[in-house]
C-alpha positions in Angstrom: 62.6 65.3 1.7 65.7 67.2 2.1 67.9 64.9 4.1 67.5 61.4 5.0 65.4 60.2 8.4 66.7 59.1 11.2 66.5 55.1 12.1 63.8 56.2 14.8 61.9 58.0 12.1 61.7 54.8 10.3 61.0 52.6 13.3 58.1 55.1 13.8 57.1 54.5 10.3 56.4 51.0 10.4 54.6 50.9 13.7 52.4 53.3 12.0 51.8 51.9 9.2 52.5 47.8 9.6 50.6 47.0 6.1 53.3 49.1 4.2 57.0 47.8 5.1 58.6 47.1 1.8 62.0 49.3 1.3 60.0 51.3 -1.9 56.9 52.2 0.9 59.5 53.8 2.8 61.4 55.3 0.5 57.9 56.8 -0.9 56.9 58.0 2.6 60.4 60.1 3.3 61.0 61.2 -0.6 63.8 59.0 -1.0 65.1 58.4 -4.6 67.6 58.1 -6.7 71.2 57.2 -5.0 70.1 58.0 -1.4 68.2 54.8 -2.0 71.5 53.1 -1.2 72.0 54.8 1.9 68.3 54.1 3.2 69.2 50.2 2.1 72.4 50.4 4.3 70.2 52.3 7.5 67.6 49.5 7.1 70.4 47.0 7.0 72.0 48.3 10.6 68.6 48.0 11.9 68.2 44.6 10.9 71.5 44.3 12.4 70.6 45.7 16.1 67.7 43.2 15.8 65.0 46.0 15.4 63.9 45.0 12.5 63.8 41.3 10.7 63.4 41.1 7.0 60.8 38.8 5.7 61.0 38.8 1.6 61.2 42.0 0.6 59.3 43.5 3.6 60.8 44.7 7.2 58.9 43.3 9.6 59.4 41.5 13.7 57.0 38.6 13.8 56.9 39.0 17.2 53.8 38.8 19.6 53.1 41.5 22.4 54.9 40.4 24.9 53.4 39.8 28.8 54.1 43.5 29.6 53.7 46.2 27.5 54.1 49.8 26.9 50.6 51.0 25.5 49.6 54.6 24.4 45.7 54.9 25.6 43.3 55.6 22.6 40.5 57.7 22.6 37.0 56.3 23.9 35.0 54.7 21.2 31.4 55.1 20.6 30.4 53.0 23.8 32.6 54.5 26.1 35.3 51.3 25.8 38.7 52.4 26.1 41.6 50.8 23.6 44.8 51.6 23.2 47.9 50.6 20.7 51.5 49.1 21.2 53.6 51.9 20.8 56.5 49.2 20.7 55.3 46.8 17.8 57.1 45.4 15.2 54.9 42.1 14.2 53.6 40.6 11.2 50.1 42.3 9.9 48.0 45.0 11.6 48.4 46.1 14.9 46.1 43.8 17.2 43.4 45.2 19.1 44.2 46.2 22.8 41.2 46.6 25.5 41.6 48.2 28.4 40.2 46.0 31.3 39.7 48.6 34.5 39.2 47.9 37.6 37.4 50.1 40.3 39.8 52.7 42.4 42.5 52.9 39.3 43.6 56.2 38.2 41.2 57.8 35.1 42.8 57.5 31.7 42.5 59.4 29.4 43.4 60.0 25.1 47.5 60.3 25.5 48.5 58.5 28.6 51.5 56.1 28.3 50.7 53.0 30.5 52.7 49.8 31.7 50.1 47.1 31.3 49.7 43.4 31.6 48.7 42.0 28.8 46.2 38.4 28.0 45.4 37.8 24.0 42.2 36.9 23.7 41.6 33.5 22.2 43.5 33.0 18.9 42.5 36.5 17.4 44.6 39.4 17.2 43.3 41.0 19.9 44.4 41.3 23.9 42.7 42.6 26.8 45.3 44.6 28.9 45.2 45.3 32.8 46.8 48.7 34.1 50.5 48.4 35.8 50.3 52.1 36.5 50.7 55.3 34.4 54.2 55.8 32.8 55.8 59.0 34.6 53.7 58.4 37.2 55.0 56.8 40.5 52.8 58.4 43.7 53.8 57.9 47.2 52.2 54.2 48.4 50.4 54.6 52.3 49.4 51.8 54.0 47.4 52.1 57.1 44.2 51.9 59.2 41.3 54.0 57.8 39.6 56.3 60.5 36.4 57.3 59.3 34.7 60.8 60.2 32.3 63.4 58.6 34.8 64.8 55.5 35.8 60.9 54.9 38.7 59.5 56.9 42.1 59.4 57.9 44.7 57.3 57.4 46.8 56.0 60.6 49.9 54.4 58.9 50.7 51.3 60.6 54.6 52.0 60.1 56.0 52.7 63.6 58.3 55.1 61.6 55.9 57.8 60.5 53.6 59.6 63.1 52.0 61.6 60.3 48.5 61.0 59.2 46.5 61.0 55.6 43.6 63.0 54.9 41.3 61.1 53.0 38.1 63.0 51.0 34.4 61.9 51.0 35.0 60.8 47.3 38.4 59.3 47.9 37.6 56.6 50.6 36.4 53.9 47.9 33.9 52.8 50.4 36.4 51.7 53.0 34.9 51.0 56.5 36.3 52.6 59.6 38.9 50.1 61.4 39.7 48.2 57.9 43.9 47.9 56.9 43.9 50.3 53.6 46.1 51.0 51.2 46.6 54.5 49.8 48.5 56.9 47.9 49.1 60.5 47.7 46.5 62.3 45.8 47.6 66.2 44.7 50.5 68.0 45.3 52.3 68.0 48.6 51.0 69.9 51.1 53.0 72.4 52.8 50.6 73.4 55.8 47.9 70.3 57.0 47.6 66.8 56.4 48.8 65.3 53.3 46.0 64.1 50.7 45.3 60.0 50.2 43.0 58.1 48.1 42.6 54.5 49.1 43.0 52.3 46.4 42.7 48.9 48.1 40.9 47.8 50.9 42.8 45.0 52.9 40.2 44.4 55.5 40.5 43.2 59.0 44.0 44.1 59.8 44.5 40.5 61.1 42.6 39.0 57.8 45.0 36.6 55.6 45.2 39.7 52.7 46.7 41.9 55.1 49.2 39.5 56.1 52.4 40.1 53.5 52.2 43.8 54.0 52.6 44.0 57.5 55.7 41.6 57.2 56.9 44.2 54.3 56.4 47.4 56.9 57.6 45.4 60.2 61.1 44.6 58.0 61.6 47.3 56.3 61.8 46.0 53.2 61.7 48.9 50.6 58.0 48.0 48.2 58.0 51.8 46.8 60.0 52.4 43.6 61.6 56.0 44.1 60.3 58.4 41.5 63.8 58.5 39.4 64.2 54.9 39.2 60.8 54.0 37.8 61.3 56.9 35.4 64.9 55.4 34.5 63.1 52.2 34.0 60.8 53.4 31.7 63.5 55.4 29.6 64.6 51.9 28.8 64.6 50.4 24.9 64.8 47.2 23.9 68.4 45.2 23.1 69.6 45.0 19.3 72.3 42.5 17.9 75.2 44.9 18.0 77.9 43.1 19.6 76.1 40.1 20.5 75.9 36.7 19.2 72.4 35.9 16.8 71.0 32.9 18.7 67.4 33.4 18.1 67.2 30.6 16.3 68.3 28.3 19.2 65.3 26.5 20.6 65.9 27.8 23.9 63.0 27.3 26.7 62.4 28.5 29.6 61.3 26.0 32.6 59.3 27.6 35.5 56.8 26.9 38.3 52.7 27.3 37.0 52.6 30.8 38.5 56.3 32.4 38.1 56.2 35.7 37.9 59.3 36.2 35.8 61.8 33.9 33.5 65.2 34.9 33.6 66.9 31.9 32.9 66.3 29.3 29.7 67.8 25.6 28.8 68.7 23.8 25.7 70.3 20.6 25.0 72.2 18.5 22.0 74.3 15.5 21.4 77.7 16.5 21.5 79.4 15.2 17.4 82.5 15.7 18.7 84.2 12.2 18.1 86.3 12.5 21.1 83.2 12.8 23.3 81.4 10.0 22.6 77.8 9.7 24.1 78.1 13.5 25.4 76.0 16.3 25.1 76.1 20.3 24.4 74.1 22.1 27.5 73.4 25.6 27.1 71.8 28.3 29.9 71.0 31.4 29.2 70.6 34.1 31.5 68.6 37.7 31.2 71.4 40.4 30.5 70.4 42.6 33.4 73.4 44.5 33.4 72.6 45.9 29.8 69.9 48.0 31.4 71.4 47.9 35.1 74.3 50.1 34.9 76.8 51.1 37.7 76.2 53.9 39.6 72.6 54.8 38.0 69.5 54.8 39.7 68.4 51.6 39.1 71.6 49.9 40.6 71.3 52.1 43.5 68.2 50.9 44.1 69.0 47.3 43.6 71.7 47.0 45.9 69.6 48.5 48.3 67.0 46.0 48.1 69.6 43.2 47.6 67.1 40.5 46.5 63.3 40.2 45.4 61.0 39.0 48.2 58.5 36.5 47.5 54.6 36.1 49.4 52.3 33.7 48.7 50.0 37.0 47.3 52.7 39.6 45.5 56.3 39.8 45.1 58.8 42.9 46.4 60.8 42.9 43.2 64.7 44.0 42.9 63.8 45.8 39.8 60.7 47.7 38.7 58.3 46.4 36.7 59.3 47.8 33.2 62.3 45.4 33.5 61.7 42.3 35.9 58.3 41.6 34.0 59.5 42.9 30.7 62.6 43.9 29.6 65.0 41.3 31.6 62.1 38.5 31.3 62.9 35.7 28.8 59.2 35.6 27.4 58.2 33.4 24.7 58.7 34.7 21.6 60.5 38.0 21.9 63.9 38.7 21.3 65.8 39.3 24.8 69.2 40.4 25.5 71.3 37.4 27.7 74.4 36.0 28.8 74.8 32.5 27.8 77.1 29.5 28.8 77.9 26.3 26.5 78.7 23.7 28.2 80.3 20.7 26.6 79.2 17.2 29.1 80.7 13.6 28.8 78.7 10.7 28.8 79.1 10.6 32.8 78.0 14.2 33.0 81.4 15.5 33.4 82.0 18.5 32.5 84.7 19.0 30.5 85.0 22.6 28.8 82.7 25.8 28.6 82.6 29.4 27.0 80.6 32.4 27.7 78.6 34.4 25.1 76.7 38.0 25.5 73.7 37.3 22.8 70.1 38.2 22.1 68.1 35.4 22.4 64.3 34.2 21.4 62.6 31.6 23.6 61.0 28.8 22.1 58.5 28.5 24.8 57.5 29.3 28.1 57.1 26.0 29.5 56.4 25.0 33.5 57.4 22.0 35.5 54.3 20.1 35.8 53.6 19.9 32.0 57.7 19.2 30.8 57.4 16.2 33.5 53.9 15.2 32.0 55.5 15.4 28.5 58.6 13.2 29.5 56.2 10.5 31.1 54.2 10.6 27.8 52.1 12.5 28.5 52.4 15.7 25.7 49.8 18.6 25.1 49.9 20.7 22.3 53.0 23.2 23.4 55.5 19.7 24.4 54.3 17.4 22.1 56.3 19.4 18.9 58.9 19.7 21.3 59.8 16.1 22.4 62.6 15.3 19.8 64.5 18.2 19.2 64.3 19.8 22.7 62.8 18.3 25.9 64.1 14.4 25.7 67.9 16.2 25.0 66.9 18.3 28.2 66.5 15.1 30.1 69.3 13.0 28.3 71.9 15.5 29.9 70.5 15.3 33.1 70.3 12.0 33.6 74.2 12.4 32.9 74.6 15.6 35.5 73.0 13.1 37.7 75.5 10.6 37.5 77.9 12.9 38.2 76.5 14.2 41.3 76.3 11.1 42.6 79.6 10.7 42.5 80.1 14.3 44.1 77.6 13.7 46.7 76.0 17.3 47.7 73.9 17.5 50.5 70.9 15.7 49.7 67.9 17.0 52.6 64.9 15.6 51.8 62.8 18.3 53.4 59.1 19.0 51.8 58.1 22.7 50.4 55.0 23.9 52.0 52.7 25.8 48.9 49.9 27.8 50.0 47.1 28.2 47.7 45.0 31.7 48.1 41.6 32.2 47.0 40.5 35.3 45.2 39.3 36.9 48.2 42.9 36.3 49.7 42.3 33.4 52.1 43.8 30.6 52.4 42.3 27.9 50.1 44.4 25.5 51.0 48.4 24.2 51.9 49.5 21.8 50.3 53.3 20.3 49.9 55.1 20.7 46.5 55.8 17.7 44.3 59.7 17.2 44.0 59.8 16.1 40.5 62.7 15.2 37.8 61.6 18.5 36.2 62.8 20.5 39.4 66.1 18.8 39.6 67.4 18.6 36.4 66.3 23.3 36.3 68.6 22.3 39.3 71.4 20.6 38.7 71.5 22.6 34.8 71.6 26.0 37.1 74.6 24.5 39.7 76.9 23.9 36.5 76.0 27.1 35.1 77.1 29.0 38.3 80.5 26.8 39.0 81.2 27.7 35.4 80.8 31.5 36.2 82.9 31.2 39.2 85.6 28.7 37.0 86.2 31.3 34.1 86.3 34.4 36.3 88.6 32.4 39.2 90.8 31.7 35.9 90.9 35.0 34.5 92.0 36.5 37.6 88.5 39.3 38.0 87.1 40.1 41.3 83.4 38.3 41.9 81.3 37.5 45.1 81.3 33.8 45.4 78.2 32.1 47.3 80.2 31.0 50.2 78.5 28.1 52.5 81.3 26.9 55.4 81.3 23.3 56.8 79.5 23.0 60.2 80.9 23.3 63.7 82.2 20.8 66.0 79.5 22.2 68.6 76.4 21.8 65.8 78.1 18.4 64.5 78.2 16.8 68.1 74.1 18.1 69.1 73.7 16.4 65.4 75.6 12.9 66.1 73.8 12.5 69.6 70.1 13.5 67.8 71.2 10.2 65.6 72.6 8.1 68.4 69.2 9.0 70.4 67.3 7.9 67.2 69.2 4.7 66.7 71.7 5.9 63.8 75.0 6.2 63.8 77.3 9.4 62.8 81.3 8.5 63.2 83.5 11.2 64.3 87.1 11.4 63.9 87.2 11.8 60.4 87.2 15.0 58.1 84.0 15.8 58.1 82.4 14.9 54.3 78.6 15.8 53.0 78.4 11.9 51.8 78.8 11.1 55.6 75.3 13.1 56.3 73.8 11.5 53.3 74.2 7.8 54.4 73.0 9.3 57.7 70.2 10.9 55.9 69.9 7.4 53.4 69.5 5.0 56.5 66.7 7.2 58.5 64.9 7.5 55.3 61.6 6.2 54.9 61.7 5.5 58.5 59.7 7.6 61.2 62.6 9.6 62.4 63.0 10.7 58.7 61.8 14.1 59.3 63.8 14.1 62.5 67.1 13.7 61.1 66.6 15.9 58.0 65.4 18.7 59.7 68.4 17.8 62.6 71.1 17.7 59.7 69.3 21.2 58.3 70.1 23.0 61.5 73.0 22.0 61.7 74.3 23.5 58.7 76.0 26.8 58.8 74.3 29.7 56.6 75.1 30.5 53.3 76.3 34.0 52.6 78.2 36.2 49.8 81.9 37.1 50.2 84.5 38.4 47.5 86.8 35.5 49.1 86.3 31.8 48.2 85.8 29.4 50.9 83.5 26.9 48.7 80.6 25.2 48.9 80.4 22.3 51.7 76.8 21.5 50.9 77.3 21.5 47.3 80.3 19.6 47.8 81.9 22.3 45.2 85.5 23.9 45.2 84.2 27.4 43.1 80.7 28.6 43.7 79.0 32.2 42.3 75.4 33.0 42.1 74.7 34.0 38.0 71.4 32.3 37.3 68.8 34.9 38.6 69.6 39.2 38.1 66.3 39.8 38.0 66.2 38.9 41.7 69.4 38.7 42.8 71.8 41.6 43.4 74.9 39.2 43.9 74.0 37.7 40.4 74.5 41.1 38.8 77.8 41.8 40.0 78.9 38.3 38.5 77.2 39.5 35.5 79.4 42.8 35.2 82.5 40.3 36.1 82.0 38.3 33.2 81.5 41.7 31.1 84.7 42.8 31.9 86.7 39.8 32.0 85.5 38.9 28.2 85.9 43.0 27.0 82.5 42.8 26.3 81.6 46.5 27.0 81.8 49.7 29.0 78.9 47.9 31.7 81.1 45.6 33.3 82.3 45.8 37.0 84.5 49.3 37.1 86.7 50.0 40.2 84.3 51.6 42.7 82.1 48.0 42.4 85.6 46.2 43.1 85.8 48.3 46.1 82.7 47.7 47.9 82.9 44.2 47.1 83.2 43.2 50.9 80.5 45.7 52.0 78.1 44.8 49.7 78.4 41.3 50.5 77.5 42.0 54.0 74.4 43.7 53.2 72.8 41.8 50.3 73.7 38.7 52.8 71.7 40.9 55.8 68.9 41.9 52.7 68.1 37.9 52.2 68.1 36.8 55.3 65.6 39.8 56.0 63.9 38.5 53.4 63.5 34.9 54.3 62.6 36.0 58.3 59.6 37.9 56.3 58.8 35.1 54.0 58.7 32.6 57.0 56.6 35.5 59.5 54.1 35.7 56.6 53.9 31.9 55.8 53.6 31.5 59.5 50.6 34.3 59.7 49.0 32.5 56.4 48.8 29.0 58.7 47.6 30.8 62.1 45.2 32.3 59.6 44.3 28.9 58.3 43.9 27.4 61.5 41.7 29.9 62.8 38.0 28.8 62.6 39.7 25.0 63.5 40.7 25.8 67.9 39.2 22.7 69.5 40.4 19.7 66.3 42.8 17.6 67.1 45.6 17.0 64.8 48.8 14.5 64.6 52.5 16.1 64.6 56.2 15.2 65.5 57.8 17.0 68.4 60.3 19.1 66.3 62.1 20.9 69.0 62.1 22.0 73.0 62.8 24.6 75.0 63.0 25.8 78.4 59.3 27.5 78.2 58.1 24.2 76.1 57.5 22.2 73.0 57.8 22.8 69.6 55.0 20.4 67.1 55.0 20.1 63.5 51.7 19.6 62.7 51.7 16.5 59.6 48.6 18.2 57.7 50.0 21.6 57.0 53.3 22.1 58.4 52.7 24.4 60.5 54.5 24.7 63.5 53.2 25.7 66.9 54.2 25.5 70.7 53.1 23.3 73.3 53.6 25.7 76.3 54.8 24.2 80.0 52.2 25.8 81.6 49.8 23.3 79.6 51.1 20.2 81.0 50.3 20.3 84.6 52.2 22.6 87.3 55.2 20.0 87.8 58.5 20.6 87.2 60.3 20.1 84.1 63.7 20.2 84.0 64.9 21.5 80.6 68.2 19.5 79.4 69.8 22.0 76.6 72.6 19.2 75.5 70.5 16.6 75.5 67.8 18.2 73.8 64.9 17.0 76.3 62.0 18.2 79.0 61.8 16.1 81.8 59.1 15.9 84.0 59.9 16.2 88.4 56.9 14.3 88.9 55.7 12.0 86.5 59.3 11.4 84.9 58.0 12.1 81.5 60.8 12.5 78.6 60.0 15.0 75.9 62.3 15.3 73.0 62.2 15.6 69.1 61.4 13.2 66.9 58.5 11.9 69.0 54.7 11.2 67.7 52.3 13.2 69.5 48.5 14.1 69.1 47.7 17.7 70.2 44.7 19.6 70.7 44.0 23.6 68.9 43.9 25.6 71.6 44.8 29.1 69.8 45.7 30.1 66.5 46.3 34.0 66.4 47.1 35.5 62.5 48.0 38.8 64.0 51.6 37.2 65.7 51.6 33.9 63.5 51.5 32.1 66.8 49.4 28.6 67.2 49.1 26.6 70.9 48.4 23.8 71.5 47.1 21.1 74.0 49.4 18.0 74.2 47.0 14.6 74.4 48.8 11.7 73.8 53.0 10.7 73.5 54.3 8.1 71.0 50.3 7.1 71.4 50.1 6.7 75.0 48.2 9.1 76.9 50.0 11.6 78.5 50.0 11.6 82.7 50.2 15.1 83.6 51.9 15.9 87.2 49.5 17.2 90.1 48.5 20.7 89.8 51.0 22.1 92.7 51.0 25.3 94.9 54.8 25.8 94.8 54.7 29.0 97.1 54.0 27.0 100.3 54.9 23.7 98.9 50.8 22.4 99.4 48.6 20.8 97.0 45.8 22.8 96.0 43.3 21.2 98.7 46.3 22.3 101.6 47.8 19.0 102.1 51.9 18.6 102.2 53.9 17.3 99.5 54.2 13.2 99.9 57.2 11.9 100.4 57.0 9.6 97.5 56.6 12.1 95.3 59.7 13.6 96.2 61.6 10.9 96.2 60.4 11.0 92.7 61.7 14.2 92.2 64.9 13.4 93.4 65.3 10.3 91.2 64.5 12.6 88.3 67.3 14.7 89.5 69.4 11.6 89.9 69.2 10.7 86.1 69.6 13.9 84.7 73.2 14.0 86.5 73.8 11.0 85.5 73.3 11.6 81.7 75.2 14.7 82.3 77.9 12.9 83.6 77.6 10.0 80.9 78.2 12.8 77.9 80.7 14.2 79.6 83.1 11.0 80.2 82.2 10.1 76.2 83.4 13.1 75.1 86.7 12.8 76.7 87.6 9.3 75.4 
């Protein structure tokens, strides 16, 4: 060979041939001898170096496993008509593994050739996985989703988009057996038509458009949150390559490991924890958090950014996910999996024994997680309780985890954040996409110490780049209004608890509100109470702190994958350590206030879709259940009725006026109560009620209900009355007792008026 090959020639090489990696195998394979044996020893050695290659002995080789996502090159059919493929990005010990394609019924044909994004599961302990299709690398076709009209050539497709008026031809053999009136899902099949209806295949049948499947889609369409990765970005995304070393700290060796729920659907953050042996910080420990470097493959101004700003923020359903970034990165790339080296932004934090936090210095390094561990099993391991990933674990990584923890913890008692005790609803589909069941989370130490670990992370973001004088977005949550603090103080007086006033307002006055009603059954009452009362968190280039936090400097940095404002810290930090030419430039500086506004508008989009679809999930639930009776707390009023949480699941649903007899009820916005004309019967939250099902409709998310008995009496509902002509139903007039009742009603709601009034005057 005339010249020597380039270092992607060689990393082709090996891949090819994994059994022959020793420097003399490729020096045989590109003709290499004499002196340019030297310059093939310094190409291997820059490799190593970029962290494409690891030298084991006198072989080059990456010990790494195929990670959860991969980028496969599809093999031809074997003599059975199986499909394989091979990892066109490996680098481990040994043989390739063996790669079976599992597919599915309605996916795309693949043939000898095609690059794919696939999901990968080894099988057993053999060297051998079974992959799912992502979709076809290159290939991104326009998503449709719809009601499916059938007719003699197969169908149409009626998107359910109020946006788009245009319909979907679908062919006899592209209708994968989808019955007329079912919610489809389709894409575009052949080339854009100029003349006619645009060509669909339906790819998933969703059913009943009011059926529990259906449900997360129709919240994505009715938002307008974007679920369709524009052709450029996903091919941006694909064009991607692993990070090397260059310029980045080596810590693959640190035991980092990553700490996530049972079904996360990425990692981008990972922990690890030592004694401090610095002599001057006795009983103090080294915390370090490491973050996926995003920006790395997220650069300002490209495609990917564009589209990440527009989205603003991954949205999560109990059934898929609307990520920020396609899958190429969010499952891949910028996902810390176990095992594989990863680009990341880390923070060491030094901790006193009172978990204090007394210095801390940023690093841009490539990382290799330990482990990919989740909450329920690190908790189990802690209590004693090990399986075979914790139990090697326990000394060297998951009791320091906790030892630093239980310091933060110290501290933030001292601190005193806002400390709601307010249970998260999970809800558990079953592979048909119904709702198996809802339960409530556990709150465990696992959850709070990912927790607290995260808050110091993110103050130290905001501390070095507040220090170093760069522009950021700080997370920005303002200290409640008089107005909201005074509906607050007379909830609590109204429950028998006590909120003093005339004092700057402090969160540890709201937790010893919080601390005495807890455990009591106006608990729920006062949490949620205190909850509304808060003011909502958004994103501003100006720093107004934390009140709930209790926290001076405040930034989002713990989650790029699926948080936009997270990234632009990350490019601050770039540029205020000279890291690299992907830090925050001038036109990101600019727009710092209007992006602000709209990734603040793109979450709480987000969170109004999250709560319609958890809302449709429960009405969904609920369904074949009209007629049961169930227990609940009235959790709010209003002028057209009351608002029950129901104690099984949750869920929320109205008691309507028109359900509890035709009297009167006088609706006292300040006080927070109904009032009944003629029985005199107080409504307000915090009371125990039992209500009946009387509707439960998944298309709207809406559940009525019947009230039956009050603080366990049963409820007296008023006399049906014919308020036109001021008759009872049988003809006969009003008595005059019962409006003298009315008028005593009347009587004592100006008289609490007036009682308000005067006490806020003094």
């Amino acid at each position: 060979m005339s010249q020597l090959p380039s270092k992607q020639q060689i990393l082709d090489w090996i891949a090819a041939n994994p059994t022959q990696t020793a420097k003399r195998d490729i020096a045989k394979a590109f003709s290499i001898k004499g002196a340019a044996r030297i310059d093939l020893k310094r190409i291997l050695k820059e490799l190593e170096d970029e962290g494409h290659l690891e030298k084991r002995k006198k072989t080059y080789r990456d010990p790494d496993s195929l990670p959860p996502v991969s980028v496969l090159m599809v093999n031809e059919p074997d003599a059975d008509g199986d499909l394989t493929a091979r990892p066109l990005e490996w680098q481990g010990e040994g043989p390739e593994p063996l790669i079976r394609m599992i597919t599915r019924a309605g996916e795309p044909a693949l043939g000898a050739g095609d690059r794919i994004l696939a999901k990968m599961a080894r099988i057993g302990n053999e060297n051998a996985y079974e992959a799912r299709l992502i979709r076809k690398i290159g290939s991104n076709p326009l998503r449709i989703l719809g009601v499916f009209r059938a007719n003699s050539e197969g169908g149409r497709i009626l998107p359910v988009d109020k946006g788009s008026d245009r319909e979907w031809m679908v062919p006899m053999g592209a209708t994968h057996g989808a019955q007329d009136g079912e919610l489809v899902e389709g894409e575009q099949s052949g080339p854009k038509a100029r003349m006619g209806l645009p060509r669909a295949r339906i790819v998933a049948r969703l059913g009943d458009p009011s059926a529990p499947r259906a449900v997360s889609l129709i919240a994505i369409h009715q938002h307008g949150i974007p679920d369709a990765f524009p052709d450029e970005v996903v091919a941006e995304a694909d064009a991607q390559k692993p990070a090397g070393l260059s310029g980045r700290e080596d810590l693959r060796e640190l035991p980092l490991v990553t700490i996530d729920p049972s079904d996360a659907r990425d990692h981008d953050d990972a922990c690890f924890a030592e004694a401090d042996d610095d002599p001057k910080n006795p009983g103090g420990h080294l915390l370090w958090v490491a973050i996926a470097d995003v920006a790395h493959y997220v650069r300002s101004g490209s495609e990917l950014d564009r589209e990440a700003k527009k989205r603003g923020n991954s949205t999560y359903f109990p059934d898929r996910v609307v990520p920020m970034l396609p899958d190429r990165l969010s499952g891949d790339l910028c996902s810390l999996h176990e095992g594989v080296p990863r680009a990341c932004i880390v923070v060491r934090m030094q901790i006193d024994a009172q978990g204090n936090k007394l210095a801390h210095t940023f690093y841009r390094g490539l990382m290799r997680s330990a482990a990919s561990l989740h909450y329920g099993e690190v908790q189990d391991a802690i209590e004693g309780r090990t399986n075979d990933k914790t139990g090697p674990l326990m000394e060297d990584v998951i009791e320091p985890l906790y030892a630093a923890y239980y310091a933060l913890r110290e501290a933030r008692k001292v601190r005193q954040p806002l400390d709601l005790d307010l249970p998260e609803r999970r809800i558990e589909l079953s592979e048909d996409g119904k709702v198996a069941s809802v339960k409530f989370r556990d709150r465990l130490d696992a959850h709070r110490m990912i927790e607290e670990f995260m808050v110091l992370a993110n103050v130290a973001a905001a501390e070095t780049l507040v220090a170093k004088g760069q522009p950021l977005l700080f997370r920005v949550h303002e200290e409640p209004t008089p107005e909201k603090m005074e509906s607050l103080r007379e909830t609590a007086q109204a429950s028998g608890y006590n909120l003093p006033k005339g004092q700057v307002l402090k969160t540890a006055h709201l937790n010893r509100l919080l601390n005495d009603a807890a455990g009591s059954e106006q608990a729920e009452l006062i949490n949620m109470s205190t909850l509304r009362a808060m003011m909502q968190a958004y994103y501003a280039p100006h720093n107004f702190g934390h009140f709930g936090l209790a926290l001076r400097n405040y930034a989002h940095f713990t989650s790029p994958i699926r948080r936009y404002a997270d990234l632009i810290v990350h490019r601050a930090l770039i540029r205020a350590h000279s890291w690299g030419k992907d830090g925050l430039n001038e036109h990101d500086i600019e727009a710092l206030d209007v992006t602000a506004g709209h990734i603040s508008e793109t979450e709480r989009r987000s969170m109004t879709a999250e709560r319609d679809t958890t809302d449709r999930y429960l009405a969904a639930y609920l369904a074949d259940r009209v007629g049961s009776e169930f227990t609940g707390r009235i959790s709010g009023v209003a002028r057209f009725g009351a608002f029950v949480r129901l104690d099984e699941t949750g869920a929320d649903g109205l008691i309507p006026i028109r359900s509890l007899g035709r009297e009167f009820f006088h609706h006292d916005r300040e006080a927070n109560t109904l009032m009944g004309s003629e029985t005199g019967i107080m409504i307000r939250p915090g009371q125990r009620v039992t209500v009946k099902l009387a509707e439960a409709t998944p298309v709207t998310g809406g559940i009525a209900l019947e009230l039956l008995t009050l603080e366990g009496a049963e409820v007296a509902r008023g006399p049906s009355l014919d308020r036109g002509r001021g008759r009872r139903p049988g003809g006969k007039p009003k008595s005059s007792a019962g409006a003298s009742k009315r008028k005593l009603v009347r009587a004592k709601v100006k008289k609490d008026k007036t009682a308000r009034k005067l006490k806020r005057t003094r």
